[in-house]
Steps between C-alpha positions, in 0.01 A plus 500: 500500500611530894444176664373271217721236356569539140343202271675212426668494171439269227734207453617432085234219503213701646572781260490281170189368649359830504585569178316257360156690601629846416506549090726691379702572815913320563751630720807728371733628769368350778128668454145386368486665116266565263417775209166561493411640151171675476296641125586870630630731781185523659425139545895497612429765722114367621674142600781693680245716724312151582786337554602795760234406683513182558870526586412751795241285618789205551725756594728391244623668253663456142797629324359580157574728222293640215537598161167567234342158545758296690510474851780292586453339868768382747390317858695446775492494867745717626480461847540113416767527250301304256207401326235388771127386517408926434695516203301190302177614674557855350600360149204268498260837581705711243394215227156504592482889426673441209215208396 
């Protein structure tokens, strides 16, 4: 985004401390992670389409990958070069669709 300054990543600390809130979620290569698995491909899918939404309503968007009733999710914040405040925002959302 021209002309806005890219948010502020996390420090080790402030990232643990996130963790703590967000169930199911740990970091693996430098990324938010977690492996959503659903009762079918349709709820897989039904989470993935709400999920979409939210994401381009923060503008942010997640590296994720599908198979059945997995949906294996990755956050970062490229523009950052880490996690930041829009990645655990995002995974908190993504576990309340998930309930």
């Amino acid at each position: 985004m021209a002309g806005r300054t890219p948010p502020a990543v996390l420090g080790a600390g402030e990232v643990d401390e996130a963790l703590v809130s967000l169930d199911g979620w740990e970091v693996r290569d430098g990324k938010l992670h977690c492996e959503f698995v659903f009762a079918s491909f349709v709820e897989a899918f039904g989470f993935m389409a709400k999920a979409a939404l939210v994401a381009e309503r923060a503008n942010h968007h997640p590296e994720w990958f599908n198979v059945y009733r997995t949906v294996r999710v990755d956050l970062t914040t490229h523009e950052s070069g880490g996690i930041t405040e829009r990645d655990t925002a995002l995974a908190r959302a993504m576990n309340e669709l998930a309930g």
